[in-house]
C-alpha positions, -999 to +999 in steps of 0.1 A: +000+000+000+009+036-007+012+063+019-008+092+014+001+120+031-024+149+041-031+176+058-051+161+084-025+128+095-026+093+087-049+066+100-036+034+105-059+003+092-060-029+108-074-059+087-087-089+112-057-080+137-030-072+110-018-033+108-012-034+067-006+003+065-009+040+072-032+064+047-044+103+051-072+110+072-087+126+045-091+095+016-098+057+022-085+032-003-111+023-026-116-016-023-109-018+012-128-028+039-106-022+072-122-037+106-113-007+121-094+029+112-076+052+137-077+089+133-081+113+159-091+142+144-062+159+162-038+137+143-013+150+121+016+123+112+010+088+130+037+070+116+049+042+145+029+026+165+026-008+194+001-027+206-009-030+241-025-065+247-049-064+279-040-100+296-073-107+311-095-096+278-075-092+246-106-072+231-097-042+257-063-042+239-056-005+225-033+003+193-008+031+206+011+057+183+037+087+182+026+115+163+055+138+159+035+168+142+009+165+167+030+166+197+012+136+207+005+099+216-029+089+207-041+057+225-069+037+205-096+012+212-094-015+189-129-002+174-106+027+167-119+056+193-097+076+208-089+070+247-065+092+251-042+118+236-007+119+259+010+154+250+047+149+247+072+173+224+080+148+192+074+119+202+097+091+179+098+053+181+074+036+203+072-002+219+056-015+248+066-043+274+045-065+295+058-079+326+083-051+333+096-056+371+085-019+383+088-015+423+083-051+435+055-053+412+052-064+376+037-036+351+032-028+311+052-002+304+052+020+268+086+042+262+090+065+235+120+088+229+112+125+226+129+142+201+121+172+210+139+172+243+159+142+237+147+123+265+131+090+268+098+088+281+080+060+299+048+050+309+027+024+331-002+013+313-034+015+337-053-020+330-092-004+338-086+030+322-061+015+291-046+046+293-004+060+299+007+072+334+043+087+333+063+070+352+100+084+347+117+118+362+128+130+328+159+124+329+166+097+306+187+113+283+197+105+247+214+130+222+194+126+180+174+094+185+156+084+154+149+047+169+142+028+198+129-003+210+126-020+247+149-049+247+136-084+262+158-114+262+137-145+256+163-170+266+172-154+303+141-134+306+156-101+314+154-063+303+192-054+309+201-025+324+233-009+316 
């Protein structure tokens, strides 16, 4: 599929729980019939995004993205309504973690880095409200970061700290 940008952001479109692609909020693809489309209407360039999969009923799960022109992260049902919009300066790369060891306890967590202040910003995911609470200081720096991911090792089952 082709990207279309416009002037009112991208919506992503999820065929029977596959994200195929990211088109303007302003045109749908003629042929297509999406199960679901994600566009705030405060959107402006959605162009990563993770899934947050709810353990105890996977159809409260919520689609999560970085919108760097919107100053944003929009958090999305997976009927595609909004939930929440998360203000953060440029948000970049996005990924989510379940099971993260957080204070004796073990949370979903959703990190971004923030471009605008070259920082990396993290998030608790509350299970009842499916929406982002901070959960860093702001102090995770970073100098340019145009990527990022949370790192999980399958074989030891650890997140490594350096």
């Amino acid at each position: 599929m082709k990207h279309v940008l416009g002037n009112r952001g991208r919506r992503f479109i999820l065929f029977t729980g596959f994200l195929v692609g990211a088109l303007s909020c302003s045109k749908s693809p003629v042929g297509v019939n999406p199960v679901a489309e994600y566009c705030d209407p405060a959107a402006r360039d959605q162009d990563d995004l993770c899934f947050w999969i709810n353990p105890d009923n996977a159809s409260r799960s919520t689609v999560i993205t970085s919108d760097k022109k919107a100053d944003a992260v929009f958090v999305y049902d997976l009927q595609g309504n909004t939930v929440q919009r998360f203000s953060t300066h440029k948000p970049g790369n996005i990924d989510a973690r379940h099971g993260f060891p957080l204070a004796g306890r073990q949370v979903d967590i959703v990190a971004w880095n923030e471009r605008g202040t070259q920082t990396i910003v993290v998030c608790k995911v509350n299970p009842l409200a499916r929406q982002l609470e901070r959960i860093d200081n702001g102090t995770i720096h970073t100098r340019d970061a145009y990527g990022g991911a949370l790192y999980h090792s399958i074989r030891t089952n650890r997140c490594p700290v350096p």
